[in-house]
LUMLOFI-229453 format. One record per residue: residue number from 1; residue in one letter; x, y, z of N, C-alpha, C in turn. Coordinates in Angstrom, 3 decimals, padded with zeros to 6 digits. Layout:
BEGIN
num_residu_n.xx_n.yy_n.zz_ca.xx_ca.yy_ca.zz_c.xx_c.yy_c.zz
NUM_a_X_Y_Z_X_Y_Z_X_Y_Z .
...
***
This chain:
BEGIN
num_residu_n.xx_n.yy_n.zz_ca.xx_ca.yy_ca.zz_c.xx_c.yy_c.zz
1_x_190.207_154.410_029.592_189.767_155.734_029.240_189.196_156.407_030.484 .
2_x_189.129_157.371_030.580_188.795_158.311_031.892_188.046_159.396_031.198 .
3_x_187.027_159.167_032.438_185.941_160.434_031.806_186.222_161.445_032.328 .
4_x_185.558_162.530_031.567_185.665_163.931_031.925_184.827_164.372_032.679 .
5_x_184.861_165.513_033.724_184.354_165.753_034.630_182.710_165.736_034.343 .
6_x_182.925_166.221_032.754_181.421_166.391_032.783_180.551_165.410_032.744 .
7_x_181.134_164.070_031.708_180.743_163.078_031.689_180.920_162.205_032.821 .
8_x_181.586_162.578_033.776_181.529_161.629_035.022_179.968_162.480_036.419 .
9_x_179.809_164.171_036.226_179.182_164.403_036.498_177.466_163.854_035.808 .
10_x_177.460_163.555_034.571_176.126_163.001_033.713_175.816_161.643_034.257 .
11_x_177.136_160.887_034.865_176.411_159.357_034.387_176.119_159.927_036.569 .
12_x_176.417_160.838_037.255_176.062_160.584_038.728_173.998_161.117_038.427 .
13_x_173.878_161.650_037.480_172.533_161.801_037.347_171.455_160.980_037.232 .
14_x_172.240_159.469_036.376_171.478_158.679_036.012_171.332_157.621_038.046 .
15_x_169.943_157.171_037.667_169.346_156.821_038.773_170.083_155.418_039.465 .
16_x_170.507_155.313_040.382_171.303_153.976_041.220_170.485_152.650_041.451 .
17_x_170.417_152.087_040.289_169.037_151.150_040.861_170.189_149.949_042.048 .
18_x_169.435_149.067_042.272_169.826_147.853_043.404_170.411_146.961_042.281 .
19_x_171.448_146.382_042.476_172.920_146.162_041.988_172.521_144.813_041.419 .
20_x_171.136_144.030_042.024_170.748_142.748_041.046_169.667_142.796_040.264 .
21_x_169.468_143.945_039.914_168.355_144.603_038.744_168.733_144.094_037.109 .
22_x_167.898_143.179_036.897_168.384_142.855_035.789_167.751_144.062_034.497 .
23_x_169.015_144.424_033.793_168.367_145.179_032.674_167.471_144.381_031.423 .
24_x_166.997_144.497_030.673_165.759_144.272_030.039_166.699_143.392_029.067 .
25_x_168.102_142.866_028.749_168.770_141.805_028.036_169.362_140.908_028.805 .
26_x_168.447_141.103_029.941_169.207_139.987_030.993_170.520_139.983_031.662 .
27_x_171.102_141.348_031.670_172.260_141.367_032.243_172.193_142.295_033.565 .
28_x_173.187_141.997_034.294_173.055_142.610_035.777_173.093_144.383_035.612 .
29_x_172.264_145.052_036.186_172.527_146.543_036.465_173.258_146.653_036.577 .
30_x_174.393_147.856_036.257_175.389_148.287_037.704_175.025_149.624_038.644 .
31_x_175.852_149.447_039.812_175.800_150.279_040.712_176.389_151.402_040.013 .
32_x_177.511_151.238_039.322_178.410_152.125_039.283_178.948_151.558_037.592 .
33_x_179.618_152.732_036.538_180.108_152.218_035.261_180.885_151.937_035.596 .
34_x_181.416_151.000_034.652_182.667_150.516_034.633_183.616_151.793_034.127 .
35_x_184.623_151.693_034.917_185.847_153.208_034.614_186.988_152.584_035.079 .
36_x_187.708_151.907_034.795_189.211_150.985_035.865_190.110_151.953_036.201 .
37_x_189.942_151.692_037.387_191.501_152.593_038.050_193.003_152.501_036.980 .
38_x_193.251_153.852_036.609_194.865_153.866_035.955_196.005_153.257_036.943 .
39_x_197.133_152.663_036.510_198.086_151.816_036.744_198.412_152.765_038.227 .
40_x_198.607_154.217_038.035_199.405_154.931_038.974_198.225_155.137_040.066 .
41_x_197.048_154.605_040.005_196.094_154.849_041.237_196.316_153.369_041.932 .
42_x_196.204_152.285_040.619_196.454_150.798_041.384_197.709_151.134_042.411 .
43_x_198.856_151.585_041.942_200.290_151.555_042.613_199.925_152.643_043.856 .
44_x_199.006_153.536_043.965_199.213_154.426_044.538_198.044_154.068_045.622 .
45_x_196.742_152.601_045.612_195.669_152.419_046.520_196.628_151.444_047.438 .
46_x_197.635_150.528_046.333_198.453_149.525_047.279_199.220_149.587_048.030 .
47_x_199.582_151.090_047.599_201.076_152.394_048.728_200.536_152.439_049.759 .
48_x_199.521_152.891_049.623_198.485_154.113_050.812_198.303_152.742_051.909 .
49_x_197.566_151.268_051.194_197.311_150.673_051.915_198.227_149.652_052.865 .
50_x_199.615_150.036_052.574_200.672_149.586_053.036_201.001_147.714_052.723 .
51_x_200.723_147.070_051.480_200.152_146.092_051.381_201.589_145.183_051.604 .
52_x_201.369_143.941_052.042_202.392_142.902_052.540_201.636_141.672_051.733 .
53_x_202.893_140.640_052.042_202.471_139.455_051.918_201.750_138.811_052.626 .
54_x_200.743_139.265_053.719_200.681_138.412_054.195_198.779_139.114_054.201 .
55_x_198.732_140.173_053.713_197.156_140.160_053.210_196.677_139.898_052.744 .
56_x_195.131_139.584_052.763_194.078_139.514_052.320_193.383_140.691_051.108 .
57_x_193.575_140.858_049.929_193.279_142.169_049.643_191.902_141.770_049.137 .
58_x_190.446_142.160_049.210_189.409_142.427_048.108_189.081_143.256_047.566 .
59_x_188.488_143.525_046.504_188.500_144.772_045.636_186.920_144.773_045.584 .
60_x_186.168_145.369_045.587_184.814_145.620_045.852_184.485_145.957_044.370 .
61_x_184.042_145.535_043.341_183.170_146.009_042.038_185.015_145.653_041.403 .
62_x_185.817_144.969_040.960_186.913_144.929_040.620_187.180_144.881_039.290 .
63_x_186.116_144.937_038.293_185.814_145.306_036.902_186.927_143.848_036.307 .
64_x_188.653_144.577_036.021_188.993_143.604_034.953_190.261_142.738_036.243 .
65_x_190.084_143.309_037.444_190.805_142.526_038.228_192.055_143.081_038.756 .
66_x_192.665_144.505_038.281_194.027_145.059_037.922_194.231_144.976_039.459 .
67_x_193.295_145.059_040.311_193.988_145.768_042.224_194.292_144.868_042.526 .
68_x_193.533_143.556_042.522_194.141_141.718_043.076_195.197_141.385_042.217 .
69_x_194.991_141.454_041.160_196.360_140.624_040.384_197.725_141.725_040.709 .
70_x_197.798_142.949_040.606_198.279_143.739_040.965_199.436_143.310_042.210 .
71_x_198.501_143.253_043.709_198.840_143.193_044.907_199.258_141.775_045.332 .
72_x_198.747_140.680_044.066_199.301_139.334_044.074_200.741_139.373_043.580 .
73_x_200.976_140.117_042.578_202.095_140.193_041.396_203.490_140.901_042.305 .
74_x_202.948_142.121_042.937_204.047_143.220_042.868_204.343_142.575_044.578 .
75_x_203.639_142.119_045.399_203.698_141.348_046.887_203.440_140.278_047.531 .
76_x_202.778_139.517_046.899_202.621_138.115_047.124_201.167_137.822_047.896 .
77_x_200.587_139.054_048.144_199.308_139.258_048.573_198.309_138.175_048.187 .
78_x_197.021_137.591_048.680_195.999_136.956_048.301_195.057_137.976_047.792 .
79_x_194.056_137.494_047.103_192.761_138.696_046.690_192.291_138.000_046.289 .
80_x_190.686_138.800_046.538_189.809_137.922_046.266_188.742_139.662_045.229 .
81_x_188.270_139.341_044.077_187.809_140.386_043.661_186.483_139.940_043.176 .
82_x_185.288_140.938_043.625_184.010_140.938_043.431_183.381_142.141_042.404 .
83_x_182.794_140.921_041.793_182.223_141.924_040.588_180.771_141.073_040.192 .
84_x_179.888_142.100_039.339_178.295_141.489_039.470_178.415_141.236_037.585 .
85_x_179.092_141.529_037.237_179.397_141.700_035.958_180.310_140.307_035.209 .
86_x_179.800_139.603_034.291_180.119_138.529_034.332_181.675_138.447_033.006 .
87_x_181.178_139.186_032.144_182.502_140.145_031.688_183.382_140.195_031.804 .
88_x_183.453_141.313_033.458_184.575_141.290_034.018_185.069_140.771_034.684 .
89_x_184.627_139.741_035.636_185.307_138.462_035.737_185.897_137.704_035.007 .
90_x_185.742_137.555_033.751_186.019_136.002_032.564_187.116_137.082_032.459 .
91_x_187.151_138.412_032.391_188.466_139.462_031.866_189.575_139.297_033.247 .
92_x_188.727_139.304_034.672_190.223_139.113_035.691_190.382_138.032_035.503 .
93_x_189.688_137.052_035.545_189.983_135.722_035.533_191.398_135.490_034.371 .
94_x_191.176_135.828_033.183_192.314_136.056_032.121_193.620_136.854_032.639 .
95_x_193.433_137.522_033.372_194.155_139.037_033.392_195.407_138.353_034.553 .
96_x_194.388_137.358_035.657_195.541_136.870_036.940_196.093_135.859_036.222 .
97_x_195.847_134.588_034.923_195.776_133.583_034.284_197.327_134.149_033.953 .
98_x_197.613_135.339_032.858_198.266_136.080_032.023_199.602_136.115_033.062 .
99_x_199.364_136.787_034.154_200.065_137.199_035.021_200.912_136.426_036.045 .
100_x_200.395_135.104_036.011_200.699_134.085_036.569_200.567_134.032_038.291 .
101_x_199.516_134.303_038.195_198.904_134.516_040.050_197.674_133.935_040.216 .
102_x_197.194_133.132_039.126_195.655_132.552_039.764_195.198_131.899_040.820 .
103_x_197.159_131.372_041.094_196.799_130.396_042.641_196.846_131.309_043.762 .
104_x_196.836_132.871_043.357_197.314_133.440_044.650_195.333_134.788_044.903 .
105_x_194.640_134.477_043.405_193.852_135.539_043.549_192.404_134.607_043.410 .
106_x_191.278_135.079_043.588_190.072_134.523_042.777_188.923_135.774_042.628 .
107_x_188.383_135.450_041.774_187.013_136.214_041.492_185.798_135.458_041.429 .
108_x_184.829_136.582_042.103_183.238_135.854_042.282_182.650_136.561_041.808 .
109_x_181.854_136.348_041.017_180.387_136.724_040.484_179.090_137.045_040.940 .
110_x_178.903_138.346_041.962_177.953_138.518_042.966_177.786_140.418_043.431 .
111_x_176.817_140.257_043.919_176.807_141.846_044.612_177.615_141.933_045.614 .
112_x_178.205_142.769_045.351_179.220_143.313_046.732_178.519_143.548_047.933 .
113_x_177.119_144.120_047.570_176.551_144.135_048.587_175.912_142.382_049.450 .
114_x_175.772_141.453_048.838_175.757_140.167_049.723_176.942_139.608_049.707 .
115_x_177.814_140.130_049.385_179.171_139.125_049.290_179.979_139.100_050.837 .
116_x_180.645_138.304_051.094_181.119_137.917_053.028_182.288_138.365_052.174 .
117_x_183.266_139.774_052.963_184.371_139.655_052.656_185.079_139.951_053.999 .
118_x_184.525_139.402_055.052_184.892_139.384_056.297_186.343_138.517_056.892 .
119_x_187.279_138.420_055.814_188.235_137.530_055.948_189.145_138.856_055.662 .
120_x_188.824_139.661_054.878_189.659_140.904_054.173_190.659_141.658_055.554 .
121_x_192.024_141.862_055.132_192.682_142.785_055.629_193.086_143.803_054.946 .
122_x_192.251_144.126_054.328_192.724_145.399_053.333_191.308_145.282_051.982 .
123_x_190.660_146.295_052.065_189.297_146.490_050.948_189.682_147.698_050.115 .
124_x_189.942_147.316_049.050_189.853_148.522_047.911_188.419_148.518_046.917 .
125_x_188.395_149.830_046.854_186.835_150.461_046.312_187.109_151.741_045.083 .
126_x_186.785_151.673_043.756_186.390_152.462_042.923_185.454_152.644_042.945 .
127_x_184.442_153.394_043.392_182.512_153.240_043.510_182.196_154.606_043.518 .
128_x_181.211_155.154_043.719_180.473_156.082_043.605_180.635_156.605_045.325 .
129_x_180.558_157.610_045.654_180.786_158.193_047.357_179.044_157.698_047.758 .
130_x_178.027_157.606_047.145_176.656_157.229_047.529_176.705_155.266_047.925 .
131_x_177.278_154.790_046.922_178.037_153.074_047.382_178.692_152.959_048.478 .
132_x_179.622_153.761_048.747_180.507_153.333_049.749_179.641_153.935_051.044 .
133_x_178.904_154.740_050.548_178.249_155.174_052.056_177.611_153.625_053.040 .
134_x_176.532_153.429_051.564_175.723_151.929_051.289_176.586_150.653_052.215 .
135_x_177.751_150.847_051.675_178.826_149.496_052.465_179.046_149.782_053.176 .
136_x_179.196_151.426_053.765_179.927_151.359_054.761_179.617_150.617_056.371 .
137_x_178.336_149.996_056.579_177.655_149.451_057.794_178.738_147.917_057.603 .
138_x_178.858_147.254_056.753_179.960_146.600_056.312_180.831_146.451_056.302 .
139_x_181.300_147.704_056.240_182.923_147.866_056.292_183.525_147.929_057.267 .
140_x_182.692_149.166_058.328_182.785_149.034_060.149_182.561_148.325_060.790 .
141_x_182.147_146.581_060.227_181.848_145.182_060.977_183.352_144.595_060.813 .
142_x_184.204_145.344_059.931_185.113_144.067_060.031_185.907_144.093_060.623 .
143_x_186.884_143.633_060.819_188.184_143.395_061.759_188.656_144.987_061.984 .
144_x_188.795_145.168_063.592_189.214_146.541_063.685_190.962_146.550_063.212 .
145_x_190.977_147.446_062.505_192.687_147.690_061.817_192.713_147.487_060.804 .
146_x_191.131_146.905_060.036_191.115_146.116_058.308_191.128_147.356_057.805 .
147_x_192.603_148.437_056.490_192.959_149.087_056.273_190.864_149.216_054.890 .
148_x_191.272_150.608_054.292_190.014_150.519_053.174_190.356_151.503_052.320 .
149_x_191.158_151.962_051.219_191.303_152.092_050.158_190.157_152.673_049.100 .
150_x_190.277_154.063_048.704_188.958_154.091_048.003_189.928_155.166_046.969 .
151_x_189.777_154.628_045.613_189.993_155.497_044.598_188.847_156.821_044.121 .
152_x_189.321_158.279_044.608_188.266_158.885_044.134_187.299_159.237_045.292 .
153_x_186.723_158.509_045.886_185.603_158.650_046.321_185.432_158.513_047.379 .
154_x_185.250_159.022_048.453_184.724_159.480_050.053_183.866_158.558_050.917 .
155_x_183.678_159.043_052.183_182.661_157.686_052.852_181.430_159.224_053.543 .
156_x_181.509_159.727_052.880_180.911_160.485_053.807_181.350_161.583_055.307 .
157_x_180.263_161.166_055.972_180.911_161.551_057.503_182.050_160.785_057.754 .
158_x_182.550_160.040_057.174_183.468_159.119_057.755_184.954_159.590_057.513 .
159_x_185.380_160.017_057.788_186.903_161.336_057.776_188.052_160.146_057.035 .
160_x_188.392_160.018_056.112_189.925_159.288_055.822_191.010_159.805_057.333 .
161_x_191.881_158.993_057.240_192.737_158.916_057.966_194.230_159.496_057.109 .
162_x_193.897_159.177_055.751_195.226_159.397_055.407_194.322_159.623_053.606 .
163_x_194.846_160.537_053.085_194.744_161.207_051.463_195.985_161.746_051.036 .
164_x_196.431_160.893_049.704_197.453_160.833_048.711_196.819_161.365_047.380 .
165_x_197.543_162.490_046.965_197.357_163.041_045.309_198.251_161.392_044.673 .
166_x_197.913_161.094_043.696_197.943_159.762_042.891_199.412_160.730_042.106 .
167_x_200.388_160.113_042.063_201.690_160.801_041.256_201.552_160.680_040.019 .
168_x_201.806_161.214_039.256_201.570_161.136_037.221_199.781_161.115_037.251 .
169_x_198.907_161.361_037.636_197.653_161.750_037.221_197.250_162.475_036.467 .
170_x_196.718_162.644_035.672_196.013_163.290_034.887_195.706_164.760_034.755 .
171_x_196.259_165.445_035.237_195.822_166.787_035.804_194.294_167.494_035.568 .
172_x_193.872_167.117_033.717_192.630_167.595_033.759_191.504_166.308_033.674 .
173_x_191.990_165.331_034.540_190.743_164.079_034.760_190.304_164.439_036.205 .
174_x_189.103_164.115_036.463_188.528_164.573_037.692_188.715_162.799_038.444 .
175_x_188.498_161.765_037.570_188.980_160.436_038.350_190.554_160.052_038.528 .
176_x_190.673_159.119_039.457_192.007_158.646_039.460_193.063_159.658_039.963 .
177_x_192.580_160.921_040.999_193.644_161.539_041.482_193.837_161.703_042.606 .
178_x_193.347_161.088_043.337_193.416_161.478_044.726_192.544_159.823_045.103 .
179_x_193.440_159.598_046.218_193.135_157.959_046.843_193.393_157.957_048.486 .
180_x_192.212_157.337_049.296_191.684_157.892_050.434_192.370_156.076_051.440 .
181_x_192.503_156.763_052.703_192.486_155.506_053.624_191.754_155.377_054.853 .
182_x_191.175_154.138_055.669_190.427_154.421_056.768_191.340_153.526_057.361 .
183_x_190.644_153.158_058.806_191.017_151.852_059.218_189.877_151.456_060.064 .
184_x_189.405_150.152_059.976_188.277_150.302_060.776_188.818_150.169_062.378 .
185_x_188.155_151.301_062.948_188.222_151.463_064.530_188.236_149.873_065.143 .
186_x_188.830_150.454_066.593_188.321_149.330_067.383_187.097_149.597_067.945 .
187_x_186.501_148.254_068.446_185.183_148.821_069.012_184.967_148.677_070.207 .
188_x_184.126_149.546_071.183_184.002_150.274_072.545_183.223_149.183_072.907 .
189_x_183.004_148.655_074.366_181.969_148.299_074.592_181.675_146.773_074.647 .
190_x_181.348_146.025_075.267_181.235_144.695_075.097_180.768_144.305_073.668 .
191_x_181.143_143.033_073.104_180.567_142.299_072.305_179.699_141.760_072.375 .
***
């Protein structure tokens, strides 16, 4: 389901607590609701990101798993998908099971924000443009050329390199239409 602008503008009101905030039934905060990228944004983050067999893909907050099993299924890709939500793991976990790629994907149970995904050649992100800002000190540590994928949502000062309208989108959904690319620079300067 995809929210409407307005309802996607209501839930940016509600306050961003820190991503291992447990709510008052013992379950993890989130950074961000759960909203899963539609099929034609998955097909259209894995286009943009030019994906091969021979990447690394992680999905940052990966809810039911669709971008790893996805990029395992349609290319032979590895992935590894992080989510704080225990839910949606036991759901990718099912979802790569179904699909017949578990030996090719895995999911962890953790904040994206402590999670090492410093192995990644390719990071896809559904998040909030205030999150990805958050990662972005993260994201510019990793391998210069590691492609980054963001459904929706911006880095800030940080200019995409490349923006695709998502084909068959929604016309009156404000998510899922437009999907962004970086690459992280090389870097200047001694190590």
């Amino acid at each position: 389901m995809l929210l409407s602008r307005r309802s996607y503008l209501a839930c940016l009101t509600l306050p961003i607590l820190p991503s291992v905030a447990l709510a008052q039934n013992g379950r993890p905060t989130l950074d961000v609701p759960y909203v899963p990228s539609t099929e034609q944004a998955v097909r259209a983050m894995l286009d943009l990101a030019g994906i091969t067999k021979s990447d690394i893909v992680y999905d940052l907050g990966c809810g039911d798993g669709r971008i790893v099993v996805t990029a395992a299924k349609l290319y032979g890709a590895r992935g590894v998908g992080i989510d704080i939500d225990p839910d949606r793991i036991a759901e990718a976990r099912a979802n790569a099971k179904k699909e017949g790629v578990e030996n090719l994907v895995r999911f962890e149970l953790k904040s994206l924000f402590d999670a090492d995904f410093s192995e990644a050649t390719v990071v896809t992100l559904f998040l909030l443009s205030s999150v990805n800002e958050r990662l972005k000190p993260k994201l510019m540590a990793l391998k210069p050329g590691t492609r980054i994928v963001s459904n929706t949502f911006e880095m800030g000062d940080w200019r995409p390199e490349r923006q695709n309208t998502v084909e068959g989108a929604d016309e009156n959904a404000f998510l899922s239409k437009n999907v962004f690319l970086w690459k992280v620079p090389a870097r200047s300067g001694k190590q």
